[in-house]
C-alpha positions in Angstrom: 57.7 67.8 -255.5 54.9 69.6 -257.1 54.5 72.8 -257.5 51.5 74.6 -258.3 51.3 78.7 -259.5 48.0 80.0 -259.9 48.0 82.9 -262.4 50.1 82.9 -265.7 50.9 86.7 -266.5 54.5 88.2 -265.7 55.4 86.9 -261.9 53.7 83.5 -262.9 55.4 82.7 -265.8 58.8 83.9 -264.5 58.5 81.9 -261.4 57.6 79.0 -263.3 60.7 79.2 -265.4 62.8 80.3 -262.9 61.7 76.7 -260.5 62.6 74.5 -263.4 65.8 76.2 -264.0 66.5 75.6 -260.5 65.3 72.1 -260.6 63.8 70.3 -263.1 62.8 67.2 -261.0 60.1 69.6 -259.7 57.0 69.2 -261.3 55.5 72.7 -262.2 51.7 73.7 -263.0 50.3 76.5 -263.9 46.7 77.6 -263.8 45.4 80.2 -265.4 41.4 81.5 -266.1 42.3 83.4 -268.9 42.8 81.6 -272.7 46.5 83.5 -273.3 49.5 83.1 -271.0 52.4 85.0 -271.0 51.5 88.2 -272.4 52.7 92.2 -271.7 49.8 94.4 -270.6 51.7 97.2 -270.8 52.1 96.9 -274.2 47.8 97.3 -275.2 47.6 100.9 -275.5 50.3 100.8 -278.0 47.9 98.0 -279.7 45.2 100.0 -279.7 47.0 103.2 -280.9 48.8 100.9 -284.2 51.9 101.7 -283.0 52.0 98.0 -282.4 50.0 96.6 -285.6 49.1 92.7 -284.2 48.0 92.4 -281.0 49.7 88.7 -280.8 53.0 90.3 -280.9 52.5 91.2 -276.6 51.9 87.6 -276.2 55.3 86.4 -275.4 55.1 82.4 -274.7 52.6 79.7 -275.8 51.6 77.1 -273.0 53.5 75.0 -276.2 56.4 76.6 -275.6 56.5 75.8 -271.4 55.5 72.0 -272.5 58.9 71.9 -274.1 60.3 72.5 -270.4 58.0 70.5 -269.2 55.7 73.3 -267.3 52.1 72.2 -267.6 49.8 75.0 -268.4 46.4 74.9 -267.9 44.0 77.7 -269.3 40.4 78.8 -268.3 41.1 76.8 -265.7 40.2 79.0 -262.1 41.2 77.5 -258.5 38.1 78.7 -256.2 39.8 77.5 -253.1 42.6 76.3 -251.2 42.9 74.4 -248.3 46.4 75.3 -247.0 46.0 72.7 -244.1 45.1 69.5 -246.4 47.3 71.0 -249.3 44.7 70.7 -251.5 43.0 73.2 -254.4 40.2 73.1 -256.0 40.2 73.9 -260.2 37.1 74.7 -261.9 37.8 73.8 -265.9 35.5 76.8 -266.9 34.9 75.1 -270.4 33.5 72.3 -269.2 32.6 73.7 -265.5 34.1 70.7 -263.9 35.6 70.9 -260.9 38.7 68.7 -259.7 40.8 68.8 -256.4 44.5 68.8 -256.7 47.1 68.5 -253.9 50.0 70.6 -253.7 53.2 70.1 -251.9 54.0 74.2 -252.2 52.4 76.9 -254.0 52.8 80.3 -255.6 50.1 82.8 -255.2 50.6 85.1 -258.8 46.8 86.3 -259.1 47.4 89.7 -260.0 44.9 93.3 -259.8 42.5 93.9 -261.8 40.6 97.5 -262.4 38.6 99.5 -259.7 34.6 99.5 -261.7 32.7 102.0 -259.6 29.1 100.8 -258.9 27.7 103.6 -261.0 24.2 103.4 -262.9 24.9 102.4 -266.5 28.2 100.9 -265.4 27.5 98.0 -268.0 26.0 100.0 -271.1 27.9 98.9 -274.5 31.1 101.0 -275.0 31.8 101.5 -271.2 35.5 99.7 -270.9 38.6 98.5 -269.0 41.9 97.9 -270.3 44.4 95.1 -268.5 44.2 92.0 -269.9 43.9 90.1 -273.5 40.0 89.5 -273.3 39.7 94.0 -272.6 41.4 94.6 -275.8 39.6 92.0 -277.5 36.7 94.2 -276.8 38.3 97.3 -277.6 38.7 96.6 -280.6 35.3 95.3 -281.5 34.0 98.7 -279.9 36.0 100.5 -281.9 35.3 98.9 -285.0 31.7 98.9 -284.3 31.1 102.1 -282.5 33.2 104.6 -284.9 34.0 106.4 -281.6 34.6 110.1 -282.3 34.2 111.4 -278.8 35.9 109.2 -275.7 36.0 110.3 -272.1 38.6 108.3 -269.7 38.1 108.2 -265.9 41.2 108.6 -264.5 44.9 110.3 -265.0 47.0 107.6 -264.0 49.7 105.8 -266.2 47.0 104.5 -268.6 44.4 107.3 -268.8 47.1 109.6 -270.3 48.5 106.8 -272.6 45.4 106.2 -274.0 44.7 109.7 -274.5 47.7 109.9 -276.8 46.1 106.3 -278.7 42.5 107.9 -279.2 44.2 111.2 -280.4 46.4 108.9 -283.4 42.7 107.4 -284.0 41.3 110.9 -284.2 38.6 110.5 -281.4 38.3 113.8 -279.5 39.0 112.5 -275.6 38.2 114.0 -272.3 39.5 113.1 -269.2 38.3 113.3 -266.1 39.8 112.6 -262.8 38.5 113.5 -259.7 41.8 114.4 -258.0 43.0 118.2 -258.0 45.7 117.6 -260.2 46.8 114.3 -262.3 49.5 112.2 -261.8 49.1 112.5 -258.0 52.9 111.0 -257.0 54.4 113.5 -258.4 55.0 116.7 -257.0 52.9 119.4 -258.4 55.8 121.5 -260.6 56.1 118.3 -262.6 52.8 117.0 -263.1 52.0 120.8 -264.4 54.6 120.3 -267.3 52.6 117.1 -268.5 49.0 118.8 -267.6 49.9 121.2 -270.0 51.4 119.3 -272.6 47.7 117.3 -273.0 46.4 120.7 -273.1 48.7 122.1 -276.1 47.3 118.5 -277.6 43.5 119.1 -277.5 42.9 116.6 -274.8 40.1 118.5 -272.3 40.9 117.8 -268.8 38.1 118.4 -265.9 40.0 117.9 -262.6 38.2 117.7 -259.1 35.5 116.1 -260.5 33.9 112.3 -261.1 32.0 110.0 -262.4 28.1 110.4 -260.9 26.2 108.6 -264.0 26.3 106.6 -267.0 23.6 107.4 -269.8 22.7 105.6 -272.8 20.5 104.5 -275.5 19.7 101.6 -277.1 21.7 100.0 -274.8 25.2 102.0 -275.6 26.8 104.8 -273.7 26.1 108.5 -274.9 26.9 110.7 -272.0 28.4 110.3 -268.8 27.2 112.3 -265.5 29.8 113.7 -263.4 29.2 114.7 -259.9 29.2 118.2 -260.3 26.6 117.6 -262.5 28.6 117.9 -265.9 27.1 116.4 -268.8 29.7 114.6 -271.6 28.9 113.3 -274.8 30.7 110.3 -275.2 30.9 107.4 -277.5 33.4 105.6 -275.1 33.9 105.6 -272.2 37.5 104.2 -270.5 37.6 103.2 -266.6 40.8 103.7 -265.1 41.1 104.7 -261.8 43.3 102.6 -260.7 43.5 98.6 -260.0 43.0 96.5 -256.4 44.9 93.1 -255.7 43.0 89.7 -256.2 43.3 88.5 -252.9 39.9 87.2 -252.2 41.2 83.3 -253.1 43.8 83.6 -250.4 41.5 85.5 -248.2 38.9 82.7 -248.1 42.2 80.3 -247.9 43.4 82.1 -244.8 46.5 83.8 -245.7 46.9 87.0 -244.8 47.2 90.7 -245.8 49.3 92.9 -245.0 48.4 96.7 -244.0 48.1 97.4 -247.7 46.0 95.4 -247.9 47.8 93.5 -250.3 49.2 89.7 -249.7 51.5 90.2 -246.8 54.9 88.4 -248.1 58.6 87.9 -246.2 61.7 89.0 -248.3 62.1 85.5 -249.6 58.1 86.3 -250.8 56.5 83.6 -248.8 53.3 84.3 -247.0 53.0 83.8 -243.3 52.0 80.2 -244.1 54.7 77.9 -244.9 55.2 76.9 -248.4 52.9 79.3 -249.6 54.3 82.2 -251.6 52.9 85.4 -253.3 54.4 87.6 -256.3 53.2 90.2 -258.8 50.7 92.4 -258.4 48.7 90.4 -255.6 51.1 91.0 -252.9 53.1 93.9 -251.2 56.4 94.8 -250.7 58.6 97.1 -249.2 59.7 100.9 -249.9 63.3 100.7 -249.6 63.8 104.2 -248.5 61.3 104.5 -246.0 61.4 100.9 -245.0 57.7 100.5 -245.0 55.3 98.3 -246.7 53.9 99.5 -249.9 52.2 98.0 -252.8 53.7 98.6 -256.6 51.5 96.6 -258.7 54.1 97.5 -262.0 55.2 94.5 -264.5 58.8 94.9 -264.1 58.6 94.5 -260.2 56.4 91.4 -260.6 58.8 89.7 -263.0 61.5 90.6 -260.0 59.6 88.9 -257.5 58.3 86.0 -259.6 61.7 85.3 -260.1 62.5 85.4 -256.1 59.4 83.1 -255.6 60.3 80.8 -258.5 64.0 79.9 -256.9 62.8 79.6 -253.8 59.7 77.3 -254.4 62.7 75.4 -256.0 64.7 75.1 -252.3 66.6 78.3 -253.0 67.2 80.7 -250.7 67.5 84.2 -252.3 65.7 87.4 -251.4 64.0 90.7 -252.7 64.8 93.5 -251.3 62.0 96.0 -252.0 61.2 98.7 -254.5 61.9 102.2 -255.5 58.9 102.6 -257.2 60.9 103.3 -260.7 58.5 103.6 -263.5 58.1 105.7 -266.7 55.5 105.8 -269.4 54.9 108.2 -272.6 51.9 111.0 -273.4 52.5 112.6 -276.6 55.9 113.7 -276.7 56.8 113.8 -272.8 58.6 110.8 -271.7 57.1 110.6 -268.1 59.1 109.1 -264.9 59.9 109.0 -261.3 62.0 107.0 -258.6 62.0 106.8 -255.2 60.0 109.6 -252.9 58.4 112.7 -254.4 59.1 116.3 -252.3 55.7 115.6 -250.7 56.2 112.2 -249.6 59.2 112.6 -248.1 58.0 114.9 -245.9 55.1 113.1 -244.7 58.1 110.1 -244.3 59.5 112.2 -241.9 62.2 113.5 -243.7 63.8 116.7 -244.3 64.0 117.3 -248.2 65.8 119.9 -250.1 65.0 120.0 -254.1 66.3 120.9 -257.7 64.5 121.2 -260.5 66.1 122.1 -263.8 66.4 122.4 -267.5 68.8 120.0 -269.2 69.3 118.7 -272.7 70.1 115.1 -273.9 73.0 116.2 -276.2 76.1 119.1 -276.4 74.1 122.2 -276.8 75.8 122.5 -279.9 74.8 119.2 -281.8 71.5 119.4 -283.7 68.0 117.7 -282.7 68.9 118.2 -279.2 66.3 117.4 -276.9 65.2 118.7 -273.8 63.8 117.8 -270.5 62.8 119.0 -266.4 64.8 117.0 -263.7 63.5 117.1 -260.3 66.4 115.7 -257.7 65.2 115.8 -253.9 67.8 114.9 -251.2 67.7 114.5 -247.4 69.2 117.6 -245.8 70.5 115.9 -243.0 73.1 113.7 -245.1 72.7 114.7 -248.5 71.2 111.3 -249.7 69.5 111.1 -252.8 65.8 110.2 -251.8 64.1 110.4 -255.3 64.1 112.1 -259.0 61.3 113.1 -261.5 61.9 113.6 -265.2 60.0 115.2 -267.7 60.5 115.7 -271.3 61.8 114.1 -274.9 65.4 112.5 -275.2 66.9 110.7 -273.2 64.3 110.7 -269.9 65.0 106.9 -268.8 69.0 107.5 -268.6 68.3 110.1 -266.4 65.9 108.0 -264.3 67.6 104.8 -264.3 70.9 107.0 -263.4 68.9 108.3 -260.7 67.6 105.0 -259.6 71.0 103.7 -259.4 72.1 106.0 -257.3 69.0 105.4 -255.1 70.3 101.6 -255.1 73.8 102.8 -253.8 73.0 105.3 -251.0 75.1 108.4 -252.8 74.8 111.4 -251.6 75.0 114.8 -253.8 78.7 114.6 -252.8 79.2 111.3 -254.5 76.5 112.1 -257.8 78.4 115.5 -258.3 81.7 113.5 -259.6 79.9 110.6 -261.2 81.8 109.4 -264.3 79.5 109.4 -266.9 80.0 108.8 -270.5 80.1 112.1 -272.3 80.3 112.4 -275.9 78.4 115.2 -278.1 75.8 113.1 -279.8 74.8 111.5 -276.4 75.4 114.1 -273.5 76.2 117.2 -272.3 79.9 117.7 -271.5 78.4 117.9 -267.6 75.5 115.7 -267.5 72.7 117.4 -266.1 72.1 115.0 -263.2 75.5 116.0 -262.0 75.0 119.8 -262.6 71.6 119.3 -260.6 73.5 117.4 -257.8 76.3 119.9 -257.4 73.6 122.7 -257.2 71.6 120.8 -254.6 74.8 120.1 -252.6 75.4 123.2 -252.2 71.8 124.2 -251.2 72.4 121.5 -248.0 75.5 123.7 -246.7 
């Protein structure tokens, strides 16, 4: 059987490897239209900052290295349609712009998002940029050696505006962002994205909220000011998009499979489309929320490499499933660890619950043992039952034990009840004697009574 996967990022690759593992009689191509395979977008800010000091290092698997399992990769190669009732693609080589037809006996849809460009005058002036793939941070950093940025603007607050402000600040560019929302970080609640809107302050980054782009000006073909649509007028030098990013679905549009009310690929818990033998992972397709039980779309790299390995097994004749998301995540801004699981307050509410909340001061170790570190934890519950229904954490130490703790419990239905005598490991260096997740559930159980 032949098996074809067009895209070769996270849910690509893993579906690839995960079909051969299953069954290696199966014959496995990938195509892919950019030159690198396998690599971890989330780690280019961290690039661009030094942090990471050679950008080959994200690239985690050669097309060589698949060979060896007998996966054939083909780069800058593009499929520009499929025929889902012939079985049949066609793949435009786009070094030599030839264009073959391939059959297919079942196929995996991993095409991924890329940014949201606004149509904006001066949209395409030199030092106007994306970030998301290999090829963007190739032209980073020509623009950065070339330019000598010292004054960037980012559009957007998201995960990779306010990691990127923390890179420019290491390369001592002086950055504004701009975001057109009230507030950033828009799913959290408002108490927690304060604590990180005024950590960016304390760290010279300018933020102009409720505000965005208008205009693009240059000179000499290069950026020098951007226009916003209050009519604000910023020098810049750079200038980052990153509003956000939209699903490529347009191949499977024009192939006739169809989207779900996301708007994203419309996938079953065993992530094949409504046509058989076509499936979808990554960042192309939805999901569900597994609170609410609603579709929702999470383009994040650890939930693609989840469902690419779902897809993989059962393009192989498996028959396993994925159950949805929590929307986990985390990312870092200065020196706040960032993250968030399951429903904020706000959207709980608007899910038709009835939330009750925490929010509290904890540390990461006894409050005796030195370089302690502190953060905020945010715990909302449903008031009927007591149900954990999400958790925000803000702060140094140790923010991701607290979420994936959190997430965990998210996982396992507790209630406050059940997270109040959780047995965690406690030991001065590591944890409070009472770690705070369980001090913030037995406060908030007794808030339900």
């Amino acid at each position: 059987m032949r098996i074809i996967i067009i895209g070769g990022v996270a849910a690509g690759t893993k579906a690839a490897a995960k079909a051969h593992r299953v069954d290696q009689n199966h014959e496995i191509i990938i195509y892919q239209d950019e030159a690198e395979v396998s690599y971890s977008a989330c780690g280019l800010p961290y690039v661009i900052s030094g942090v990471i000091d050679d950008g080959r290092k994200v690239v985690i698997r050669q097309p060589e290295d698949f060979a060896k399992e007998g996966i054939k990769v083909f780069t800058q190669h593009r499929v520009t349609s499929i025929d889902k009732t012939r079985r049949h693609l066609t793949v435009k080589n786009l070094l030599t712009q030839a264009d073959e037809v391939v059959d297919y006996d079942r196929l995996i849809l991993a095409t991924g998002a890329r940014p949201i460009v606004p149509n904006v005058e001066g949209i395409t002036l030199e030092g106007v940029l994306t970030l998301r793939n290999i090829r963007d941070l190739a032209r980073f950093n020509t623009q950065l050696n070339t330019l000598q940025p010292k004054r960037a603007v980012i559009i957007g607050a998201g995960y990779i505006g306010l990691e990127l402000a923390e890179a420019f600040h290491q390369l001592t560019i002086k950055t504004t962002i701009v975001e057109k929302g009230a507030r950033i970080l828009p799913r959290f609640d408002p108490e927690m994205a304060q604590l990180v809107h005024e950590h960016l302050l304390e760290n010279q980054i300018e933020l102009i909220l409720g505000d965005g782009l208008a205009k693009l000006h240059g000179k000499n073909g290069r950026v020098t000011v951007i226009e916003t649509k209050s009519g604000k007028m910023i020098s810049a030098d750079l200038v980052v998009i990153a509003i956000g990013v939209t699903p490529n679905i347009e191949l499977a549009t024009a192939g006739g499979i169809e989207l779900g009310k996301t708007g994203a690929i419309a996938v079953d818990s065993r992530m094949e489309t409504r046509t058989p033998g076509i499936f979808a992972a990554g960042d192309c397709c939805e999901t569900v929320n597994r609170i609410t039980g609603k579709p929702i779309w999470m383009p994040l790299g650890d939930i693609a490499n989840l469902q690419g390995r779902v897809a993989g097994e059962n393009v192989a004749d498996g028959n396993v499933h994925f159950p949805g998301v929590f929307g986990t995540a985390i990312f870092k801004t200065f020196k706040l660890a960032v993250a968030i699981t399951g429903l904020s307050e706000q959207a709980a509410q608007e899910s038709g619950f009835d939330p009750v909340s925490i929010v509290m001061t904890g540390t990461d170790r006894a409050r005796y043992y030195p370089d302690r570190q502190e953060y905020t934890l945010k715990l909302i519950a449903d008031r009927q039952d007591g149900r954990l229904l999400g958790a925000q954490v803000v702060g140094s130490g140790n923010v991701d034990k607290m979420i994936d703790i959190a997430a965990t419990a998210l996982l396992g239905k507790l209630t406050c009840a059940d997270m109040e005598n959780a047995d965690l490991a406690y030991s001065p260096p590591f944890s409070p004697v009472l770690s705070t997740i369980i001090v913030a559930a037995g406060i908030l159980k007794n808030k339900l009574v």
